[in-house]
VEXTIMI-637933 format. One record per residue (C-alpha): x, y, z. Coordinates in steps of 0.25 Angstrom, whole numbers, padded with zeros to 4 digits, always signed. Layout:
<atoms>
XYZ;...
</atoms>
This chain:
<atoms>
-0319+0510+0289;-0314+0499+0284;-0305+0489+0290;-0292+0482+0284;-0299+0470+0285;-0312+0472+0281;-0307+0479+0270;-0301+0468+0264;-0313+0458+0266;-0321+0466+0260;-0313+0467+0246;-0311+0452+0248;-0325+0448+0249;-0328+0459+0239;-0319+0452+0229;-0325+0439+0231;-0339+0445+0230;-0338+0450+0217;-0332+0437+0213;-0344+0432+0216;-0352+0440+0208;-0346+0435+0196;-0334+0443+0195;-0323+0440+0188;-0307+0442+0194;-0306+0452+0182;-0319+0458+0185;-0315+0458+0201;-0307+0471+0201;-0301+0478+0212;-0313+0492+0212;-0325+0480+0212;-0317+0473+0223;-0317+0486+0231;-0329+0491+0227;-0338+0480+0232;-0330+0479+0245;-0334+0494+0247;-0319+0499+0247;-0310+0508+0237;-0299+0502+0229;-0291+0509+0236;-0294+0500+0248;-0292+0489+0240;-0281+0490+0238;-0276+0493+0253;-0279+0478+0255;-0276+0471+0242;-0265+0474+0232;-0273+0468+0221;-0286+0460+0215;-0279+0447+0214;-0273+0450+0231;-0287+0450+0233;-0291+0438+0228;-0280+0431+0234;-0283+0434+0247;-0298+0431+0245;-0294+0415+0240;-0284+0414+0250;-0295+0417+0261;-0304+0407+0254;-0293+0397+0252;-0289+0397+0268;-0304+0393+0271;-0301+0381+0261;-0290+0378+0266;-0295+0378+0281;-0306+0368+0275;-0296+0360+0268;-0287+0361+0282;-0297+0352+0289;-0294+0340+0282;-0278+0343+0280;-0278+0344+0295;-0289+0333+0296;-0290+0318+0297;-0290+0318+0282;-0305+0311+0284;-0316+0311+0271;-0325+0320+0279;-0313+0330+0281;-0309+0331+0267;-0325+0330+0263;-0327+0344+0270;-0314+0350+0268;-0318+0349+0253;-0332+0352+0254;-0328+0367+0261;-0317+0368+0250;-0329+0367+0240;-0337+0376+0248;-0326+0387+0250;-0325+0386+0233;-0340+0388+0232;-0340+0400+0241;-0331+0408+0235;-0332+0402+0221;-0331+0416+0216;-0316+0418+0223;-0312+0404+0220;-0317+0403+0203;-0310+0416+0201;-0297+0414+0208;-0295+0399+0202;-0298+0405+0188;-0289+0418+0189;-0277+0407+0194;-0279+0401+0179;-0274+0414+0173;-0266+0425+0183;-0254+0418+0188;-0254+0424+0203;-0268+0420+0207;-0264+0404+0200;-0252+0405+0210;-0259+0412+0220;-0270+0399+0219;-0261+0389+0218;-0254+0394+0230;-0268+0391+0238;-0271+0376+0232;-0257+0374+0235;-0262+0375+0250;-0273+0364+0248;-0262+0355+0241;-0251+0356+0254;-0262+0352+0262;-0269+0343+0255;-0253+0336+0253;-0252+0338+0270;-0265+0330+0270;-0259+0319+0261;-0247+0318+0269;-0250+0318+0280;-0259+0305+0275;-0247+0299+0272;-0247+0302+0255;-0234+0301+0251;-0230+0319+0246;-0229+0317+0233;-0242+0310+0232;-0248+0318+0244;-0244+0332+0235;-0248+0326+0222;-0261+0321+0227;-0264+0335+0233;-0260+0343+0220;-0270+0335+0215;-0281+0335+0224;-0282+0349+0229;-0279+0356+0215;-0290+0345+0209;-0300+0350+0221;-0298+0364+0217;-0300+0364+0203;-0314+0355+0206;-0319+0366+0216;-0316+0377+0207;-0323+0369+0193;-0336+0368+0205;-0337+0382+0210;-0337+0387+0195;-0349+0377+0193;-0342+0368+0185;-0343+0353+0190;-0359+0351+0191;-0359+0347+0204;-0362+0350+0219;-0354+0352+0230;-0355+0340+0239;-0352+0331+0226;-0340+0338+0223;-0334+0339+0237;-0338+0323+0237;-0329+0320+0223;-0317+0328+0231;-0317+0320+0243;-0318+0308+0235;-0306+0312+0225;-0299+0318+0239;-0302+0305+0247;-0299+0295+0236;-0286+0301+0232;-0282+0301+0248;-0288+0288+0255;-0280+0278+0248;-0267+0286+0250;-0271+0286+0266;-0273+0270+0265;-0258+0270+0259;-0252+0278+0268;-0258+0270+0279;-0266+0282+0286;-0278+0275+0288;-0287+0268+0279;-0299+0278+0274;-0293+0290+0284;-0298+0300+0273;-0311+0293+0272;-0316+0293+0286;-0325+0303+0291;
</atoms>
């Protein structure tokens, strides 16, 4: 028998399976879901209300793995090497579940709850890209500012890469973040007097 919790892995790796496969989010339908995961619709329905609650759960558990990725340089030194692999395992995390990812960011262009519902999890990377800043002594304004820019610039350059988009590798573009992320910040830390090249040691 099936538990509660197994259950509900199983539709949710399901769901990003057939993603994988080439399925679109109009194509993802609740029978496939529960047909691939070996279950009824009726048990499906025992765990989510819906497709979309579903999918939402599944980007929320990818977006708490970047956000733990991201958290080692919020909570950091704030050094280049920090920053260089909190970036490349947000890359990596984007690359492996591509599928997930590709069809989320494009159904936010066009259903209302799902551009809410995405907006709401960038809006995590913003807060505490803007901790970082201040906490670095960048003025809030600035400090927000700068992270509305930074963070919604870095997810629109991940999703254009894992949709095969930018004609380069990994290691290059993770480089070109660090170097927009690191040049925007460095020169505000001088200013504010935390310590000359702080974000570019390590």
């Amino acid at each position: 028998m099936t538990g509660p919790r197994e259950g509900e892995a199983k539709l949710l790796q399901a769901a990003e399976q057939l993603l994988g496969d080439g399925l679109s989010l109009a194509e993802l339908s609740v029978a496939r879901i529960a047909e691939r995961a070996g279950l009824t619709r009726t048990a499906f329905y025992f765990y989510f209300r819906d497709k979309r609650e579903l999918l939402e759960r599944l980007t929320e558990t990818v977006a708490q793995a970047l956000y733990e990725r991201a958290d080692r340089w919020w909570s950091g030194a704030g050094t280049r090497a920090e920053l260089t692999a909190a970036l490349r395992a947000i890359l990596a995390l984007h690359r492996r579940h591509a599928a997930l990812l590709r069809a989320v960011v494009e159904a936010s262009t066009y259903d209302e709850p799902t551009a809410r519902f995405w907006r709401a999890l960038v809006e995590r990377f913003i807060e505490g890209t803007e901790r970082r800043l201040r906490a670095d002594g960048v003025e809030p304004t600035q400090a927000r500012a700068l992270s509305v820019a930074l963070v919604w610039g870095t997810e629109r350059t991940c999703y254009q890469h894992i949709i095969g988009s930018t004609g380069v590798d990994d290691e290059a573009l993770v480089d070109a973040l660090v170097g927009i992320w690191d040049g925007v910040m460095a020169p505000l830390r001088r200013k504010a007097g935390r310590g000359a090249g702080a974000a570019t040691r390590g």
